[in-house]
C-alpha positions as a Markdown table, in Angstrom:
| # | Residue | x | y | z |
|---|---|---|---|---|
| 1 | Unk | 20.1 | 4.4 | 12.7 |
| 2 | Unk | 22.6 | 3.4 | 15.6 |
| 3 | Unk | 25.2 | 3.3 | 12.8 |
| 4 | Unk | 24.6 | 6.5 | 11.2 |
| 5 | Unk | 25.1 | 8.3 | 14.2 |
| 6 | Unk | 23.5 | 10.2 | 17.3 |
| 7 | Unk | 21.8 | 12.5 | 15.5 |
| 8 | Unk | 18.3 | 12.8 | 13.5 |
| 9 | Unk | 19.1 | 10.9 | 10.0 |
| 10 | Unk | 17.2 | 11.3 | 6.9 |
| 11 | Unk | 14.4 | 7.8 | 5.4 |
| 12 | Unk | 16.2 | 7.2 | 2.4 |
| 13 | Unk | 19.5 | 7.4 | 4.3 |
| 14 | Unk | 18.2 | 4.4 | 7.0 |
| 15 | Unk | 17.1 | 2.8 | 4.1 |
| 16 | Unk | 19.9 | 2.4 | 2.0 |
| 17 | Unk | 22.0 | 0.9 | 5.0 |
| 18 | Unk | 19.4 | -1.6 | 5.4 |
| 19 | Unk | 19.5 | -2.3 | 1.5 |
| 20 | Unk | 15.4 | -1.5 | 0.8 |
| 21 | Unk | 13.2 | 1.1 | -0.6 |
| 22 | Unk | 12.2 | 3.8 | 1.6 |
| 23 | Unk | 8.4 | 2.8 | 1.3 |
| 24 | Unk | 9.1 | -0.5 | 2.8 |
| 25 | Unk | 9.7 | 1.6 | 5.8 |
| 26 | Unk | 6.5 | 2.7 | 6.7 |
| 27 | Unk | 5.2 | -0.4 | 9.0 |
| 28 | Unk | 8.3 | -0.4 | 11.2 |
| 29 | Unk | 9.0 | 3.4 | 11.0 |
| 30 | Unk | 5.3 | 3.5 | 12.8 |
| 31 | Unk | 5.7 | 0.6 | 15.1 |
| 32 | Unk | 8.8 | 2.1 | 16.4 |
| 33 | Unk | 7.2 | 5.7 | 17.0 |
| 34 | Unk | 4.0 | 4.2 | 18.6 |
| 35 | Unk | 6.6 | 2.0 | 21.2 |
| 36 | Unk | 8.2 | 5.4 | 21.6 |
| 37 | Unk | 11.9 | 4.6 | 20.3 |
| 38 | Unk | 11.4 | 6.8 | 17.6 |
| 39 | Unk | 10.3 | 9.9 | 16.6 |
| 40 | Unk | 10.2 | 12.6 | 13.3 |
| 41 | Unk | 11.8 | 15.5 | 14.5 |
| 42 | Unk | 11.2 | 16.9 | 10.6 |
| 43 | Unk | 9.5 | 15.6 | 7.3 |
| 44 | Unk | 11.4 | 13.0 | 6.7 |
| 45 | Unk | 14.0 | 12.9 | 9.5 |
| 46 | Unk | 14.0 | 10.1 | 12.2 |
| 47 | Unk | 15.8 | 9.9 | 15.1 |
| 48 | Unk | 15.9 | 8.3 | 18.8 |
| 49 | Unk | 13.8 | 9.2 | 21.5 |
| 50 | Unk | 16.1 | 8.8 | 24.4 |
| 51 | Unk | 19.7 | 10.2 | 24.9 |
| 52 | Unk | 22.4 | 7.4 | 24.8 |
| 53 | Unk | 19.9 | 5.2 | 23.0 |
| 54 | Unk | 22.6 | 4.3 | 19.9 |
| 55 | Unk | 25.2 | 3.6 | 22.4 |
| 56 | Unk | 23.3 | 1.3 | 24.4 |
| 57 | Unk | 22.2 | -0.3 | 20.5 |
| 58 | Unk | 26.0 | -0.9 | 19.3 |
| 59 | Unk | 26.8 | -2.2 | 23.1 |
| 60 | Unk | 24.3 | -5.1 | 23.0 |
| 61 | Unk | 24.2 | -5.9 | 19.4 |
| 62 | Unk | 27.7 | -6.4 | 18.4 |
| 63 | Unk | 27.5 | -6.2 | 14.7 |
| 64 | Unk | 27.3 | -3.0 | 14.7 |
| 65 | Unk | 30.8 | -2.3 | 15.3 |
């Protein structure tokens, strides 16, 4: 998500960066929301919780860049 931008992002978008289906998706999609970094602003839309969030993502993981 951190790549795609700051904004909500659609599943099948995340999924293609990551190179898998969009079903495979599910397990981490709900472990992420129920840690609260995530959340579904709209059917099918994810996007992070807290403001800065992808910043902070693409500062300590470098491979993002």
């Amino acid at each position: 998500m951190a790549e795609l931008g700051q904004d909500a992002h659609r599943t099948g978008d995340i999924a293609e960066i990551l190179g898998v289906k969009v079903t495979s998706l599910g397990p981490v999609r709900a472990k992420l929301i129920n840690k609260g970094m995530i959340y579904s602003p709209a059917h099918g839309d994810l996007a992070f919780t807290v403001p800065l969030f992808r910043d902070f993502m693409i500062r300590t993981i470098p491979t993002f860049q």
